[in-house]
Backbone as CSV, one residue per row, in Angstrom:
resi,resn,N_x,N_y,N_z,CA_x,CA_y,CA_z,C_x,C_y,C_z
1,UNK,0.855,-1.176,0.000,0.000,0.000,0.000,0.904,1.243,0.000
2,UNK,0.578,2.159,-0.833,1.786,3.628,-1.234,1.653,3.719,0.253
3,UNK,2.510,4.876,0.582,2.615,5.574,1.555,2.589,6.928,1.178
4,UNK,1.861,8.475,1.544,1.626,9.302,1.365,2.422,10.603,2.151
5,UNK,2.142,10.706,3.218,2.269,11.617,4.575,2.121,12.831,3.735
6,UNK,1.424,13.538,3.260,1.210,14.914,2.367,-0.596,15.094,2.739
7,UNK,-0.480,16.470,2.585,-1.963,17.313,2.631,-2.508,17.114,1.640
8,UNK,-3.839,16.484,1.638,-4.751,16.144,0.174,-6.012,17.286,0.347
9,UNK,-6.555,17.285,-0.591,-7.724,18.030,-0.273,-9.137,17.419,0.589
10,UNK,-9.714,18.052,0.643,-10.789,17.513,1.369,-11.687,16.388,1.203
11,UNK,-11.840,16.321,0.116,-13.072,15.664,-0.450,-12.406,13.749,-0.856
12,UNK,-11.073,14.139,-0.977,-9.849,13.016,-1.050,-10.760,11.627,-0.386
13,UNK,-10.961,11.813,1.041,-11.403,10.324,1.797,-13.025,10.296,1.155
14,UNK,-13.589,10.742,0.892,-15.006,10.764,0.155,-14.446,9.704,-0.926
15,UNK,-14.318,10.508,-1.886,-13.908,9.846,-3.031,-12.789,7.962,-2.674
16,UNK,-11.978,7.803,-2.146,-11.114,6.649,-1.563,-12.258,5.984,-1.048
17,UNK,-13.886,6.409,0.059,-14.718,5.623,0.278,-15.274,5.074,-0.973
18,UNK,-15.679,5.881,-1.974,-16.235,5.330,-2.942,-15.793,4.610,-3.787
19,UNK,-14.414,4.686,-3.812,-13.379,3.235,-4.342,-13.186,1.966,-3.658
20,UNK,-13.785,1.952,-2.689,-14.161,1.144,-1.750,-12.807,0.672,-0.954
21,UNK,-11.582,2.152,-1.156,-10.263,1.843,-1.049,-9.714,1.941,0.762
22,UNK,-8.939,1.070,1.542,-9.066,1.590,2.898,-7.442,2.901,2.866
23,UNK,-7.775,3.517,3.951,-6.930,4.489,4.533,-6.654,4.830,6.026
24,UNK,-5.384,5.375,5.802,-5.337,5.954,6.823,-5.223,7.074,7.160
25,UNK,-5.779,8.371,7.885,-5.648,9.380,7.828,-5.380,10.642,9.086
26,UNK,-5.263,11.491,9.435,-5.214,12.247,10.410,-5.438,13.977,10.100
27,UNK,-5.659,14.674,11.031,-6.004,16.015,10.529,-4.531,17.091,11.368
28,UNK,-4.107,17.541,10.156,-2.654,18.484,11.100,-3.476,19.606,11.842
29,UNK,-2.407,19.956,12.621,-3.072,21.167,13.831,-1.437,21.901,13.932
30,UNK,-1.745,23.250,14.319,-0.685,24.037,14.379,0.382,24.007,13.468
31,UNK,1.103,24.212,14.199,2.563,23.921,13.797,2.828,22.784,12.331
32,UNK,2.165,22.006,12.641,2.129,20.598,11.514,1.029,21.215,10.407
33,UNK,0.057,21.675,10.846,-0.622,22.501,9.870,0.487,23.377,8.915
34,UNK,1.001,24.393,9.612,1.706,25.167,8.812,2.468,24.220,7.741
35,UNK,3.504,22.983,8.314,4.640,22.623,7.011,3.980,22.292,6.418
36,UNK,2.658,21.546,6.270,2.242,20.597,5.654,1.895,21.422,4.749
37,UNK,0.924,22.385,4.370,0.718,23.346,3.330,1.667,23.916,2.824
38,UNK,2.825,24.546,3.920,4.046,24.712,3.181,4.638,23.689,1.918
39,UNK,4.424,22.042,2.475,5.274,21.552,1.289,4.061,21.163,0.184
40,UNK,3.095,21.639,0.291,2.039,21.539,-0.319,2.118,22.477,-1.574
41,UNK,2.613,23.617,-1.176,2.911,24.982,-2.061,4.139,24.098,-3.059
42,UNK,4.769,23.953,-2.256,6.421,23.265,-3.050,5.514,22.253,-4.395
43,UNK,4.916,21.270,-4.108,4.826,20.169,-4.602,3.697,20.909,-5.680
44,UNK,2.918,21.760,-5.657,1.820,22.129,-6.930,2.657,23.094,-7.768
45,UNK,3.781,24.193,-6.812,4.944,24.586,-7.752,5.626,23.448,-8.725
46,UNK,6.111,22.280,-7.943,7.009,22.074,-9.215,5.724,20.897,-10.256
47,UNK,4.845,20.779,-9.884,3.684,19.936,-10.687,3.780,21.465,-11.812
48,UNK,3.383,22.390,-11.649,3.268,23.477,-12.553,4.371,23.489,-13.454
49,UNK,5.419,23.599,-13.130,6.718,24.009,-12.965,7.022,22.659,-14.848
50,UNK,6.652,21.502,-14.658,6.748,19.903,-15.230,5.837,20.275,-16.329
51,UNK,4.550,20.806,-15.951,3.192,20.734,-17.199,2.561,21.785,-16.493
52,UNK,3.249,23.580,-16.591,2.662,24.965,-17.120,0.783,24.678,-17.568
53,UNK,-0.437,24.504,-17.038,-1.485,24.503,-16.951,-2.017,24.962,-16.465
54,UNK,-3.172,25.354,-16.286,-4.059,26.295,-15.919,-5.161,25.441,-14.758
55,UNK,-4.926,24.193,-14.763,-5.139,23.347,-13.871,-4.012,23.309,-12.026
56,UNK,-2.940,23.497,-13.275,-1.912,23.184,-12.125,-1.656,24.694,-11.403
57,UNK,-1.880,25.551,-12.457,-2.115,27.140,-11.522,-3.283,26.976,-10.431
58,UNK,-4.409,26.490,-11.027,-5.408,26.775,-9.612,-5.255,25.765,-9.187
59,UNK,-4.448,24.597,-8.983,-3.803,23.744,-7.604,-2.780,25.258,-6.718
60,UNK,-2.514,25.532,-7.114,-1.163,26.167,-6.501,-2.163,27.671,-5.815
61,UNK,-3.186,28.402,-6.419,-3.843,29.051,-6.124,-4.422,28.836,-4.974
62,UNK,-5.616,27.147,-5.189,-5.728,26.343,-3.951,-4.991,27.034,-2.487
63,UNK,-4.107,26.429,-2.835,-2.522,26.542,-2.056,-2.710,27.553,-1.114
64,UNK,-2.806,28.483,-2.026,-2.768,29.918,-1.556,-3.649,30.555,-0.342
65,UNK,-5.135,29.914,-0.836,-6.221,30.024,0.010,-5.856,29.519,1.476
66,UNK,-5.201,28.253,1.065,-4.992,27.614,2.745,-4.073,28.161,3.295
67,UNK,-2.922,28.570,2.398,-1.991,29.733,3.773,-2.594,30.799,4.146
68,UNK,-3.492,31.573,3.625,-4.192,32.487,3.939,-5.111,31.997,5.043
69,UNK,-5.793,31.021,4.881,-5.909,30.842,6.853,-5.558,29.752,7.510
70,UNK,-4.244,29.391,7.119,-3.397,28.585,8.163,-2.814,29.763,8.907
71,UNK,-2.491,30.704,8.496,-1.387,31.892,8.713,-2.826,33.414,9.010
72,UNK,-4.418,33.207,9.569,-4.845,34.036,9.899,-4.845,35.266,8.896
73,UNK,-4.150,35.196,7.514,-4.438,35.695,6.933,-6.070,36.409,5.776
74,UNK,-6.168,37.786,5.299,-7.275,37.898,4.389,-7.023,38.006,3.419
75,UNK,-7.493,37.326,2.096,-7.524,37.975,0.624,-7.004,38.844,0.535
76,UNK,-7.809,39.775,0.923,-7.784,41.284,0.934,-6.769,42.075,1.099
77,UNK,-6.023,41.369,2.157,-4.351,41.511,2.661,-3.315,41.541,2.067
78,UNK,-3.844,39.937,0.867,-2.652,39.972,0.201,-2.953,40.521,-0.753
79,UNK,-4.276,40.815,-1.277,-4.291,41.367,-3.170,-3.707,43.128,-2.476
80,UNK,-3.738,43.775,-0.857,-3.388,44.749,-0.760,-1.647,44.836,-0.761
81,UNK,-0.864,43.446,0.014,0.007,43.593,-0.558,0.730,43.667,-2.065
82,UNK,0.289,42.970,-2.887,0.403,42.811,-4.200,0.343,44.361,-4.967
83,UNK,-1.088,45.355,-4.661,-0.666,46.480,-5.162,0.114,47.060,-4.320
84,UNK,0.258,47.176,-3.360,1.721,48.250,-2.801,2.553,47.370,-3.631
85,UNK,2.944,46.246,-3.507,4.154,46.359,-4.305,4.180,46.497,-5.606
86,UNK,3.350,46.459,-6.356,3.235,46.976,-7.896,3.204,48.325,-8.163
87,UNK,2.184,48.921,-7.321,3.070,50.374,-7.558,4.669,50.976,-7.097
88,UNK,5.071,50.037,-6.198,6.522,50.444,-5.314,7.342,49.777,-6.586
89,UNK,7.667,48.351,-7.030,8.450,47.843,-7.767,8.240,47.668,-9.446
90,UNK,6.565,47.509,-9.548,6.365,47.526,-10.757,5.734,45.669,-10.904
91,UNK,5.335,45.247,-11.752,4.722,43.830,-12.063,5.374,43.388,-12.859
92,UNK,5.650,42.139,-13.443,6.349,41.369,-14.002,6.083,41.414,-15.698
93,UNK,5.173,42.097,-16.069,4.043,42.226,-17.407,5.236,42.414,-18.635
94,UNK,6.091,43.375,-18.294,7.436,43.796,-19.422,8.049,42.673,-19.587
95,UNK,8.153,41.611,-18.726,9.255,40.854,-18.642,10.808,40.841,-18.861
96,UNK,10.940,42.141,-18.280,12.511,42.702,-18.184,13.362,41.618,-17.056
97,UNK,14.556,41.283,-17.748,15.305,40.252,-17.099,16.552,41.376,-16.405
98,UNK,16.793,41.617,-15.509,18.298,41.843,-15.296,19.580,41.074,-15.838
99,UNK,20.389,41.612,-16.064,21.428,40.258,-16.584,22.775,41.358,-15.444
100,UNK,22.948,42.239,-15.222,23.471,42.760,-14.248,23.943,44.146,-13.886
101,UNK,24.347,44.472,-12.988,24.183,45.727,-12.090,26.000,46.128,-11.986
102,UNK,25.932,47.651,-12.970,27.402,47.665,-12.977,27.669,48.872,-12.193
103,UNK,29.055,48.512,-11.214,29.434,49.806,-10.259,30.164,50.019,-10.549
């Protein structure tokens, strides 16, 4: 039987009942909450990262939602960080590369 130890989504043991498949499972709290979404972020990055989709963006979006309240965070918070920093640094839209910084 695989072995897993990773954050699935919710609906995951629903669906495994209806495969009539057995499991084992547990729910993280705190601290274990936090890595677990942390390597959760990692693992839909490099799924994206392999096959660039629009599937694998809103896995990683997903993502996003749950650090936003693993971490007590609001939406709102971050789309407010996002414009301060777009007006402070600018957005990625030009796709200007640095290649380097001469003194």
């Amino acid at each position: 039987m695989p072995k897993y130890d990773k954050l699935v989504r919710d609906k995951i043991p629903d669906i495994l009942d209806e495969q009539g498949l057995q499991y084992n499972i547990r729910v993280a709290k705190g601290d274990d909450k936090k890595y677990y979404i942390q390597q959760k972020l990692l693992e839909e990055v490099n799924e994206f990262l392999v096959d660039p989709s629009i599937e694998e963006l809103g896995d990683i979006q997903e993502v996003i939602t749950g650090l936003l309240e693993v971490y007590g965070w609001k939406q709102s918070e971050l789309d407010l960080q996002v414009l301060s920093k777009r007006n402070k640094r600018g957005s990625f839209y030009k796709s200007i590369i640095l290649e380097e910084v001469i003194s």
